[in-house]
C-alpha positions in Angstrom: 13.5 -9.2 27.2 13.4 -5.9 25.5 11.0 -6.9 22.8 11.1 -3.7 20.5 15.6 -3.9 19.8 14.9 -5.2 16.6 11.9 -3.0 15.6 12.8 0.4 13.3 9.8 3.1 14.5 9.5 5.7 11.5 7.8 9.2 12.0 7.4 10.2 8.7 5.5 12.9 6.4 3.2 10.5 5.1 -0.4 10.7 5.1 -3.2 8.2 4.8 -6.6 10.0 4.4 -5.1 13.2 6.1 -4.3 10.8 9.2 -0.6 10.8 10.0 1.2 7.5 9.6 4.2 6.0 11.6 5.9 3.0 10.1 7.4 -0.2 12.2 10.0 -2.1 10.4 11.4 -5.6 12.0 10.8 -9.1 12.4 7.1 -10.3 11.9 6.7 -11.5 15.5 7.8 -8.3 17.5 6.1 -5.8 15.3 2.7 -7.1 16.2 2.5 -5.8 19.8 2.1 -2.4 17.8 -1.3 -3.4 16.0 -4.1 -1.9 18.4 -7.7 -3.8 19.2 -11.1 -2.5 18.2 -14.3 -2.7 19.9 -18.1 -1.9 18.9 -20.3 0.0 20.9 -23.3 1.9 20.3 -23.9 5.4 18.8 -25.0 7.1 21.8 -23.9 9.2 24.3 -22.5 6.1 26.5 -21.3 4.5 23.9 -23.0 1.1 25.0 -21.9 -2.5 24.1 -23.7 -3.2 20.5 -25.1 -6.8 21.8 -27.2 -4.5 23.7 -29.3 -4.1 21.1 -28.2 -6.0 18.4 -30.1 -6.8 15.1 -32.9 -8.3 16.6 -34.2 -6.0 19.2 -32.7 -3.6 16.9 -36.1 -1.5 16.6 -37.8 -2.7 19.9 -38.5 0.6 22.4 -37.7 2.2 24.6 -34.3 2.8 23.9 -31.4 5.4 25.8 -31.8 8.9 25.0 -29.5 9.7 22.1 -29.4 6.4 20.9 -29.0 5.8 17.1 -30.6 2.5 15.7 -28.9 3.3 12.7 -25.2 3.4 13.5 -21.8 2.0 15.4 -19.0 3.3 17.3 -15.8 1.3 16.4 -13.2 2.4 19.3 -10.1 1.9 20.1 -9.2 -0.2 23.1 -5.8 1.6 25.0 -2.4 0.4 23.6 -0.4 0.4 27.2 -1.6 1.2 30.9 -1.5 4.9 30.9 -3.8 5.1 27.3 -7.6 5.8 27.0 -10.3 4.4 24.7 -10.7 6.6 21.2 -13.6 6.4 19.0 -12.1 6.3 15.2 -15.2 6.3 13.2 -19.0 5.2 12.7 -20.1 2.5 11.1 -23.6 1.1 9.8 -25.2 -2.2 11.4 -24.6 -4.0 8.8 -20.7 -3.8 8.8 -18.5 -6.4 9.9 -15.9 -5.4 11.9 -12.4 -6.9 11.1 -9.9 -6.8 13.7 -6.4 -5.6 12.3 -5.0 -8.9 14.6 -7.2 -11.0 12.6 -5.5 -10.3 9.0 -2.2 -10.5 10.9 -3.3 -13.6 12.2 -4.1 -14.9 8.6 -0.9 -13.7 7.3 0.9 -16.1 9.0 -1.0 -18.9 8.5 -1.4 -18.2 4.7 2.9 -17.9 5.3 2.6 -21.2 7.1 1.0 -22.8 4.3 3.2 -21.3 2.1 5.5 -23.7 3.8 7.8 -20.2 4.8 9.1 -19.7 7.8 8.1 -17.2 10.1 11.4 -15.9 11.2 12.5 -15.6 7.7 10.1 -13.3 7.1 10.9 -9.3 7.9 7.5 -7.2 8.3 6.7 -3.6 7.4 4.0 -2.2 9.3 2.3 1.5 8.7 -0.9 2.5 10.9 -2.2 6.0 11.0 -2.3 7.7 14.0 -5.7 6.1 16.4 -5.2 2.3 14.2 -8.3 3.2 12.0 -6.2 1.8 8.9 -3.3 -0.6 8.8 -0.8 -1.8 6.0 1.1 -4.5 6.5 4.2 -5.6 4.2 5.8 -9.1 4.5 8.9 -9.1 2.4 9.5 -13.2 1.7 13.1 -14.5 2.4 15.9 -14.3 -0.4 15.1 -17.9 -2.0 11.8 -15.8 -3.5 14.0 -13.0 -5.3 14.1 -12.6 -8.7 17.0 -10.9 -10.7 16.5 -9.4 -13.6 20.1 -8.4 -15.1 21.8 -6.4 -12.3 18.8 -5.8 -9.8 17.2 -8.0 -7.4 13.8 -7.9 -6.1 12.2 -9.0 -3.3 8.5 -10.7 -3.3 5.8 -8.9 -1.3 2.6 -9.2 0.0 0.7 -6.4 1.2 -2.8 -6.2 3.2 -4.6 -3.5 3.8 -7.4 -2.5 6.0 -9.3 -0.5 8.1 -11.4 -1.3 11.1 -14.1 2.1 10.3 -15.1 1.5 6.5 -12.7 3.8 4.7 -11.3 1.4 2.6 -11.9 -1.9 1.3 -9.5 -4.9 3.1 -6.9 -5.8 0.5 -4.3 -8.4 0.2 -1.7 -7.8 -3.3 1.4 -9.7 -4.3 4.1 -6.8 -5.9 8.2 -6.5 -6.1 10.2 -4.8 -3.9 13.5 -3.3 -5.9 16.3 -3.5 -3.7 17.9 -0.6 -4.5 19.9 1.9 -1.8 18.1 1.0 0.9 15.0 1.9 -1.0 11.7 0.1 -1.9 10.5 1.1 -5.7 7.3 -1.2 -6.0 6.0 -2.5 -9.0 2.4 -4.1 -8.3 2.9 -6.1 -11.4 1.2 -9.3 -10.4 -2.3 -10.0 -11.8 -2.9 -11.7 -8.1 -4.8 -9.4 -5.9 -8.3 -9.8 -3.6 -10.8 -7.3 -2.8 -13.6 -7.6 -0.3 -16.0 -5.3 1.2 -16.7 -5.6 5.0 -19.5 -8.0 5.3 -20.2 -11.1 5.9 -19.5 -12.6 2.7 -15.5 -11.8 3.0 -13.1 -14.1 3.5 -9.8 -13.6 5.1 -8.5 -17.1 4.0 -7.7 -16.1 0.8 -5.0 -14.2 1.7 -3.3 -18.1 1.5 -4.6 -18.0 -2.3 -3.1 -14.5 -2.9 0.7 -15.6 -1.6 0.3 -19.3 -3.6 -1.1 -17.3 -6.7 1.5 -14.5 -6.4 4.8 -17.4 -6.0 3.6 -19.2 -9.2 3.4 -15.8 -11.3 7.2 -14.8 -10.7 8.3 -16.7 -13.6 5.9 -15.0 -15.7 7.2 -11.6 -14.2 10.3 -12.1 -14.8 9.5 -12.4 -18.5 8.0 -9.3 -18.2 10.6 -7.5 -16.5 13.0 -8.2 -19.3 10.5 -7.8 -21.9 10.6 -4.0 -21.0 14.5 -4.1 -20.7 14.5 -5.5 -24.1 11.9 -2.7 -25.5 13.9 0.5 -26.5 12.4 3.3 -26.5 13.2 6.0 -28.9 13.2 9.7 -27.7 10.0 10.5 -30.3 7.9 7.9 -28.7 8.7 8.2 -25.3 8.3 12.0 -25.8 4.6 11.6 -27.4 3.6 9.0 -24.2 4.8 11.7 -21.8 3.0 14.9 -23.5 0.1 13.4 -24.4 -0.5 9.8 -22.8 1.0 10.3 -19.1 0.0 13.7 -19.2 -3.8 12.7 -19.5 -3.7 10.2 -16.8 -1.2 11.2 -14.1 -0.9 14.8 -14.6 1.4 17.5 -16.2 3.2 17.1 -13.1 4.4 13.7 -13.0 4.7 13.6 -16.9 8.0 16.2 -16.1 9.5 14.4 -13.7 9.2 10.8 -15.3 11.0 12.2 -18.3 14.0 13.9 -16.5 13.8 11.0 -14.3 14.2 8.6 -17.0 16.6 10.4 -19.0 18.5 12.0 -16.6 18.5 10.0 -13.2 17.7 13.0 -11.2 14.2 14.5 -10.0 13.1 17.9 -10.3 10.0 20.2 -10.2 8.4 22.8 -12.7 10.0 26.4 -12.4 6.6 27.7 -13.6 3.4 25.8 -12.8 1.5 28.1 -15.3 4.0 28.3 -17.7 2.6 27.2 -21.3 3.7 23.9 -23.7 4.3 20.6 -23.1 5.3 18.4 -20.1 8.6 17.8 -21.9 9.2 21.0 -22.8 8.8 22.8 -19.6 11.2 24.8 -17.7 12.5 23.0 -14.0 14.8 23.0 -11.2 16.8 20.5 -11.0 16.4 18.5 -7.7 18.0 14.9 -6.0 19.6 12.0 -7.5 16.8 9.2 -7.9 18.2 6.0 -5.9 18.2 3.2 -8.8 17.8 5.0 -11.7 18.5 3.3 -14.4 20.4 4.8 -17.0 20.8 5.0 -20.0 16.5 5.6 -19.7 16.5 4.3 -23.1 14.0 1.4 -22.7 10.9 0.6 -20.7 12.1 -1.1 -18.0 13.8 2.3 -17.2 10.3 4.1 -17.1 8.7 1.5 -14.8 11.4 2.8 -12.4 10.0 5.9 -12.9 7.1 5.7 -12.4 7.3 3.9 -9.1 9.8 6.3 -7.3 6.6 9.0 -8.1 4.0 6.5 -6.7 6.6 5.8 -3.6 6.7 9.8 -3.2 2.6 10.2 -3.0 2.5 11.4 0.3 -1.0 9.5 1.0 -0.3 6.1 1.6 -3.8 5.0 -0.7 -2.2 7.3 -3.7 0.5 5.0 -3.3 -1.5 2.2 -3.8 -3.5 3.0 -6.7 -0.4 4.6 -8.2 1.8 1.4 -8.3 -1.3 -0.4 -9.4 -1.8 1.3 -12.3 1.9 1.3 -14.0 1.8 -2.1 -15.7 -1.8 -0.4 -18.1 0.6 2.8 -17.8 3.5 0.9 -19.9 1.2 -0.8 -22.3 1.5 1.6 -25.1 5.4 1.7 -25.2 5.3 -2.1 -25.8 3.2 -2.0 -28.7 
């Protein structure tokens, strides 16, 4: 059985920490073979197994020439026959090491006891190039969408890790707009878990997250058409771009949220140096935005915005902390 026919494998431009990233798209149980395993060895020239000298022979002597009492390997273990062990990163002592099969294997069971079935579920995966940092997207079946007027959206849950200390492991219930075959999210949900690697983390609330996140929607959805309801005059929305967005995401994105919000299409500054205001600055037009919604007259409209620029970040982290921040990003238009 050819297991990778259902499986979409994405080269893209995307970045995560200057590491390339390629994308698997397909059902939740075949996209798992692509998820690579870690081990820990010792920071020496060897690269000897850690329960070698673990934490308590840690400082007992003599020890290998080169070795480091102070620091980890973690490496990667070979994906298929013909691959070879890469170290991705050092780590201190005191770091736990969590596999990337572990919060996969977690995900399920939180799904299970979500009382959602597995083969309902289609899974996103994005892992940079040697496996040092995973995403993983399950978008719920179709009984968890939520409509709000003309568009539908899709529940999601997102985990993030790493297996070398870069980031934090992260598990976040957001929406998934459903929009030409694109994915605008809006990490609206208050429901979210961070850990650090250690030994006080626990991958079981990844179950919490998804149960947390389900019993939010109908609150969201009251949100979602509290900002369709919320017009938003030209004056106003023209003071939040110049001097609000501006501030926090840059002259940049403050152009092209209001052309994309007022015109449906993208576009980029003529003149980076060029003087005046973000709304007042010379540009070239560029593409249609997928979903727009137009008329941009309300604030519903900016959210859309807002998350085809965080979608755009090239660095999957930007992306992130982007969609993260465009709920406190809306706050003053609803006042």
């Amino acid at each position: 059985m050819d297991t990778t026919a259902h499986v979409s494998i994405i080269s893209n431009d995307k970045k995560w920490l200057s590491s390339s990233v390629t994308a698997y798209r397909g059902p939740l149980d075949q996209v798992q073979q692509y998820i690579p395993m870690f081990e820990r060895r010792t920071f020496g020239p060897e690269l000897l197994p850690s329960e070698k000298f673990g934490e308590d022979n840690l400082f007992m002597e003599p020890h290998p020439p080169g070795f480091n009492r102070n620091y980890d390997v973690i490496v990667r273990m070979p994906m298929h026959k013909d691959d070879a062990e890469v170290p991705v990163g050092i780590v201190s002592k005191q770091y736990s090491l969590i596999q990337h099969r572990s919060l996969f294997d977690e995900a399920i069971k939180a799904v299970r006891i979500a009382k959602i079935k597995q083969e309902d579920i289609q899974a996103e995966l994005d892992i940079t190039e040697y496996g040092e940092r995973m995403r993983l997207g399950l978008i719920f079946p179709e009984q968890y969408n939520m409509k709000v007027k003309n568009d539908v959206m899709g529940l999601r849950l997102e985990c993030f890790n790493s297996v070398e200390g870069s980031m934090k492991f992260m598990s976040v219930i957001g929406w998934l707009r459903f929009v030409c075959s694109n994915g605008l999210i809006i990490g609206v949900a208050d429901t979210y878990y961070k850990s650090r690697h250690n030994r006080f983390m626990e991958l079981s609330d990844i179950a919490a997250v998804i149960n947390e996140g389900i019993e939010a929607t109908t609150n969201e959805k009251k949100l979602f058409q509290k900002w369709q309801k919320r017009s938003l005059a030209d004056d106003k929305f023209k003071k939040w771009t110049d001097d609000y967005l501006a501030k926090k995401w840059g002259v940049k994105a403050a152009v092209r949220t209001w052309h994309i919000t007022r015109t449906g299409t993208d576009v980029e500054m003529a003149d980076p140096f060029e003087k005046g205001k973000a709304t007042e600055k010379s540009i070239i037009l560029g593409k249609k935005v997928p979903g727009a919604v137009l008329p941009g007259d309300n604030v519903y409209a900016v959210s859309q915005s807002l998350s085809w620029l965080a979608k755009e970040r090239r660095d999957v982290q930007e992306q992130l902390e982007w969609k993260q921040q465009i709920p406190e990003l809306l706050s003053p238009l609803c006042k």
